[in-house]
C-alpha angles and dihedrals in degrees: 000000000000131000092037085142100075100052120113110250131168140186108217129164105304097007148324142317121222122185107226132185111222126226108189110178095040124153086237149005112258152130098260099190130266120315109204097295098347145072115239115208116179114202126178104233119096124250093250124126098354091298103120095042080059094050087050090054092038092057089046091049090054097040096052086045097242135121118288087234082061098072132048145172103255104160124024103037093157103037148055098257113066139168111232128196122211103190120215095028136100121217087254092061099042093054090051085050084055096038092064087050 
């Protein structure tokens, strides 16, 4: 993936915060690109009930290759732009996840 650069990434304690745009009612669950600085990950399921904020998680979790438990919504539940935390990786290591994408 290009622009990786530009996201807004962040080491914090246990691990590290992504700001993510978020996609709900997509055709499809995936990684888009980079959105300015964030990552925009579209995923089908609706924003009702916290489901979509799960999917999201969900597609990081698969496309940084952790477990799924290892990454949660912690800013933004009710809107399209969101903090993630992805817990046991630095920044570095996130951005060369992304950079394989």
């Amino acid at each position: 993936m290009e622009d990786v650069e530009q996201l807004d990434i962040r080491d914090v304690a246990g691990g590290v915060v992504i700001a993510v745009k978020a996609v709900p009612g997509s055709s499809r669950d995936r990684v888009v690109g980079v959105l300015g600085d964030c990552l925009k990950v579209a995923v089908s399921v609706p924003p009702e009930k916290g489901r979509a904020n799960k999917a999201i998680a969900a597609v990081l979790a698969r496309a940084v290759g952790v477990p799924a438990r290892r990454v949660r919504v912690v800013a933004g539940q009710g809107g399209p732009r969101k903090q993630l935390h992805v817990a046991g990786l630095s920044a570095r290591q996130l951005r060369e996840a992304l950079e394989r994408l």
